[in-house]
MDAnalysis code that builds the backbone (N, CA, C; Angstrom):
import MDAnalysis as mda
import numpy as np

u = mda.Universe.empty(261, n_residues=87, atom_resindex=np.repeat(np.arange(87), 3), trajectory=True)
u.add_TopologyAttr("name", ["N", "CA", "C"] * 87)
u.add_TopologyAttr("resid", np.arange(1, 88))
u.add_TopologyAttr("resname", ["UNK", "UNK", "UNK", "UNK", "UNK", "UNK", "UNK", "UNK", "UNK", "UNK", "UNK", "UNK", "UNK", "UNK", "UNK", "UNK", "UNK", "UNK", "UNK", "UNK", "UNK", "UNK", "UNK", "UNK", "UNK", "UNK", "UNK", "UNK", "UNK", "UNK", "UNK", "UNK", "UNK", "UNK", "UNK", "UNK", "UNK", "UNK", "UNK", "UNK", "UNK", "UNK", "UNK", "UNK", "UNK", "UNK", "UNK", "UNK", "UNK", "UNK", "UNK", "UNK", "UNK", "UNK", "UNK", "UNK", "UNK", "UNK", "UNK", "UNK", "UNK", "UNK", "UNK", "UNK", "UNK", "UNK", "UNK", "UNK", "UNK", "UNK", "UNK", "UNK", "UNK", "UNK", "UNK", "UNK", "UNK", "UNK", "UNK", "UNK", "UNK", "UNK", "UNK", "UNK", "UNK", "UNK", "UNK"])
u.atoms.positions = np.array([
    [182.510, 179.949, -91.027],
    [181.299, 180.647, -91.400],
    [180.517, 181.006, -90.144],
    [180.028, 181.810, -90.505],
    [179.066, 182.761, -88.947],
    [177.598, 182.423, -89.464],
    [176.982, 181.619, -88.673],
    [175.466, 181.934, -88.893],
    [174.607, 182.471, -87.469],
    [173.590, 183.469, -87.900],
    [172.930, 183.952, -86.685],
    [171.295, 183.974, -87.142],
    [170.545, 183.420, -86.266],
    [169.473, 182.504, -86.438],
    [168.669, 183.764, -85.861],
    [167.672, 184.431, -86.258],
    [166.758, 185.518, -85.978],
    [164.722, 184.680, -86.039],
    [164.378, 184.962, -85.141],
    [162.841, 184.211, -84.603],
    [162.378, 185.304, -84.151],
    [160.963, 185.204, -84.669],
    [159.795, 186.365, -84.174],
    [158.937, 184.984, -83.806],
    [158.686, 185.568, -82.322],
    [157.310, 184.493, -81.332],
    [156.064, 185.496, -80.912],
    [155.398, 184.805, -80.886],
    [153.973, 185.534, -80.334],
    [153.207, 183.911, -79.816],
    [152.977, 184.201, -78.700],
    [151.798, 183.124, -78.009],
    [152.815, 181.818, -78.163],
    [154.023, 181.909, -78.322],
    [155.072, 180.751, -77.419],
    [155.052, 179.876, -79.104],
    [154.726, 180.425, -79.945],
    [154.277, 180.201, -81.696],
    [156.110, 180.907, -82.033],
    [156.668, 180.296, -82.895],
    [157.060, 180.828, -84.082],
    [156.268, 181.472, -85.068],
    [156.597, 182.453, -85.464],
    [155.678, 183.104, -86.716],
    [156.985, 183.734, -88.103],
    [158.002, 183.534, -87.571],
    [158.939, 184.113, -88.761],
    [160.125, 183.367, -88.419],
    [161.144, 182.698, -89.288],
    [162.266, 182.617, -89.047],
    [163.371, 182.746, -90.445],
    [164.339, 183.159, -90.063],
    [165.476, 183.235, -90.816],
    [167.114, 183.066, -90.524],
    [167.998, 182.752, -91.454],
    [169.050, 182.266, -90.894],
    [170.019, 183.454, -92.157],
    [171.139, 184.058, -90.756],
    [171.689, 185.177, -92.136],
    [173.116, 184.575, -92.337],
    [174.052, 184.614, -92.847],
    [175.109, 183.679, -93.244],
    [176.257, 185.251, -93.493],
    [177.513, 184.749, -92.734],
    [178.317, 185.773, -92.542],
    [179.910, 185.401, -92.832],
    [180.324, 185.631, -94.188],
    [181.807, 185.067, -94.461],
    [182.912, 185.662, -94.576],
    [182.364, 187.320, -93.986],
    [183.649, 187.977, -94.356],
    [184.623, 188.220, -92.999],
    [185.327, 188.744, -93.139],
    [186.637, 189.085, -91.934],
    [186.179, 190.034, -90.784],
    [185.341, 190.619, -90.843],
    [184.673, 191.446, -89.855],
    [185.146, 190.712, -88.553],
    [184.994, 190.984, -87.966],
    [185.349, 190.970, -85.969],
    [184.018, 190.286, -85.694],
    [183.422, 189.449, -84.491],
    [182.316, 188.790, -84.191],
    [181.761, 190.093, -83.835],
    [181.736, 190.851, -82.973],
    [181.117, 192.286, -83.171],
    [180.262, 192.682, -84.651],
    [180.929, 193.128, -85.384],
    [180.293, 193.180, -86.603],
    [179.831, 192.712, -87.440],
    [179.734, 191.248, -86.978],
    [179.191, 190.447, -87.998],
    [177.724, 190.450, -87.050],
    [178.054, 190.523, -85.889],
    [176.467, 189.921, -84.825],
    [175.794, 191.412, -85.638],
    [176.253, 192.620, -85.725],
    [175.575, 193.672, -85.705],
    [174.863, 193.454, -87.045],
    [175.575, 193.565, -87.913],
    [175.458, 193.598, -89.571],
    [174.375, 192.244, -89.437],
    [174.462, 191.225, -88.802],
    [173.398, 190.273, -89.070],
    [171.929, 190.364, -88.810],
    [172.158, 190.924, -87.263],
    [170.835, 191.656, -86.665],
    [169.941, 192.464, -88.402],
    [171.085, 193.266, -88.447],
    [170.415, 194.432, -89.284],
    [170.170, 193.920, -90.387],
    [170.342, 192.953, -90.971],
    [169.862, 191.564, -92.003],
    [168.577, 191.357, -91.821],
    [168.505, 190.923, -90.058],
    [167.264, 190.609, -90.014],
    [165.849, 191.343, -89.583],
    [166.461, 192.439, -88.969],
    [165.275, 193.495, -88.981],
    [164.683, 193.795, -90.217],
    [165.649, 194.109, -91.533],
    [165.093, 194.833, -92.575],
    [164.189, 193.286, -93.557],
    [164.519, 192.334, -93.131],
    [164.193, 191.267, -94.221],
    [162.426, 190.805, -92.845],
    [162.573, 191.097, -91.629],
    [160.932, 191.254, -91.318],
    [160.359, 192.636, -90.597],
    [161.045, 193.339, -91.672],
    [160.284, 194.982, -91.486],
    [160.159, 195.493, -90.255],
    [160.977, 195.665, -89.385],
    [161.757, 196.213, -87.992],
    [162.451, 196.963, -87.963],
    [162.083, 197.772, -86.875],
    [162.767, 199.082, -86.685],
    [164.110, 198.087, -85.932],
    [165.800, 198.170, -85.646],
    [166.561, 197.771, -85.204],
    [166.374, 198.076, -83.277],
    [166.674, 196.980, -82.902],
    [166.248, 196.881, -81.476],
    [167.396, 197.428, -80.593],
    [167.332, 197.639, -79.326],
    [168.453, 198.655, -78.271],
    [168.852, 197.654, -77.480],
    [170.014, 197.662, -77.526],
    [170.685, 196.799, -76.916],
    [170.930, 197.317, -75.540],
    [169.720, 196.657, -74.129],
    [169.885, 197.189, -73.088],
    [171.358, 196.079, -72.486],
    [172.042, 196.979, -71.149],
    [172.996, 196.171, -70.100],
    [172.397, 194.928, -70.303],
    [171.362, 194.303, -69.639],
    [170.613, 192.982, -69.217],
    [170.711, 192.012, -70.804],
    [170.348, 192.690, -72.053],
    [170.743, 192.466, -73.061],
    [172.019, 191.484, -73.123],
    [172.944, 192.501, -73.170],
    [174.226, 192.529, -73.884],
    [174.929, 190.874, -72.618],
    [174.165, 191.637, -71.653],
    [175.163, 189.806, -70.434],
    [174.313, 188.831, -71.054],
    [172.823, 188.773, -71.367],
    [172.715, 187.528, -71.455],
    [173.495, 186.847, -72.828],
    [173.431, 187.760, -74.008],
    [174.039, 187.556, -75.236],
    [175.310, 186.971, -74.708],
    [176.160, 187.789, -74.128],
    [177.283, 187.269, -73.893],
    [177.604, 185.960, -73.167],
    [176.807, 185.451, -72.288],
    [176.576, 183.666, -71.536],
    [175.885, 183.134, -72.236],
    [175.160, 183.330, -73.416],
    [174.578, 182.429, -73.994],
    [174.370, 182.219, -75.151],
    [175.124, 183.309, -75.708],
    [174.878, 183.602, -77.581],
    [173.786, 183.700, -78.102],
    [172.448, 183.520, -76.967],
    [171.513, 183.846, -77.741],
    [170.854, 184.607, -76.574],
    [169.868, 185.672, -77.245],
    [169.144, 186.701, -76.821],
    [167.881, 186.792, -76.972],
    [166.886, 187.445, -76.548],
    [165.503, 188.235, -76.873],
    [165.272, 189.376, -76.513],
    [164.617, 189.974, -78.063],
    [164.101, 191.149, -77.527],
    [162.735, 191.432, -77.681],
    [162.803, 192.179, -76.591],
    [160.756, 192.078, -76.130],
    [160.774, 193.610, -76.450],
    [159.442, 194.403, -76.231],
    [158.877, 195.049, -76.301],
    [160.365, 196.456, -76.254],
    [160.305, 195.883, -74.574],
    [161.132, 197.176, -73.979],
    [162.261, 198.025, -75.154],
    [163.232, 196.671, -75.570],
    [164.224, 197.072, -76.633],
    [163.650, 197.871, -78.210],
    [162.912, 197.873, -78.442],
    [162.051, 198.546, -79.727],
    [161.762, 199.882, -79.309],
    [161.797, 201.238, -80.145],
    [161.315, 202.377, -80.258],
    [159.742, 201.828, -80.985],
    [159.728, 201.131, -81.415],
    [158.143, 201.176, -82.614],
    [157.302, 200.178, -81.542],
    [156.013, 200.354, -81.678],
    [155.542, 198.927, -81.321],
    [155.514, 197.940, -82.300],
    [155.788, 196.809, -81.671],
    [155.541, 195.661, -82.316],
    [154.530, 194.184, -81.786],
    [154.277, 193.839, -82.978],
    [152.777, 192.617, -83.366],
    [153.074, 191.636, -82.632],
    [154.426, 191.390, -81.815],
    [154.435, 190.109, -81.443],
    [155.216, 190.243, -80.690],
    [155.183, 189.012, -79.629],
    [155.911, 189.275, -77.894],
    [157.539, 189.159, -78.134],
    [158.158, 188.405, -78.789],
    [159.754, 188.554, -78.913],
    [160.741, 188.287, -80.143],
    [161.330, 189.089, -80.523],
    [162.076, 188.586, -81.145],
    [163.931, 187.657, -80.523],
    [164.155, 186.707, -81.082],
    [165.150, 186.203, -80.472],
    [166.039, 185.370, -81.399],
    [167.504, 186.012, -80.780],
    [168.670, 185.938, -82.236],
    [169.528, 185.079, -81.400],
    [169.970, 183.896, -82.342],
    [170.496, 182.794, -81.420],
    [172.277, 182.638, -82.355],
    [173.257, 182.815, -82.073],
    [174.532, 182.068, -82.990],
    [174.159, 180.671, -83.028],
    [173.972, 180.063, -84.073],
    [174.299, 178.433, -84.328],
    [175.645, 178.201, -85.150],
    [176.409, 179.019, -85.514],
    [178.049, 178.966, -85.794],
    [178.845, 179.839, -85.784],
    [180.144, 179.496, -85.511],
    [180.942, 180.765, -85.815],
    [182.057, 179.797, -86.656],
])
């Protein structure tokens, strides 16, 4: 089972969390994507841009943040950050 752990912070605060659960055959690629997009639409987010600096840290650490820069919209709070806790 794939779980990918999605957190909205503001002022070093949690203010949202959710955990999206992923069981089908998809490739880890598509499950990270399809999960993201789980969790944008379930706390009303435009889907974030996956810059270079992005994509390495994801890749050494399975988990990421995205700040301001990655968003077309503004957003209410300083980061969102999507962590794997299983595959």
């Amino acid at each position: 089972m794939f779980r990918l752990w999605g957190k909205e912070f503001k002022d070093n605060r949690m203010l949202k969390d959710t955990v999206i659960c992923d069981d089908s055959d998809d490739t880890r690629t598509h499950k990270i994507f399809n999960s993201l997009e789980a969790i944008c639409y379930e706390f009303d987010l435009s889907k974030p841009i996956w810059l270079d600096s992005t994509i390495a840290e994801f890749k050494r650490h399975s988990k990421v943040r995205f700040y301001q820069d990655n968003f077309v919209d503004s957003i209410d709070f300083d980061y969102l950050e999507i962590h794997v806790i299983e595959e």
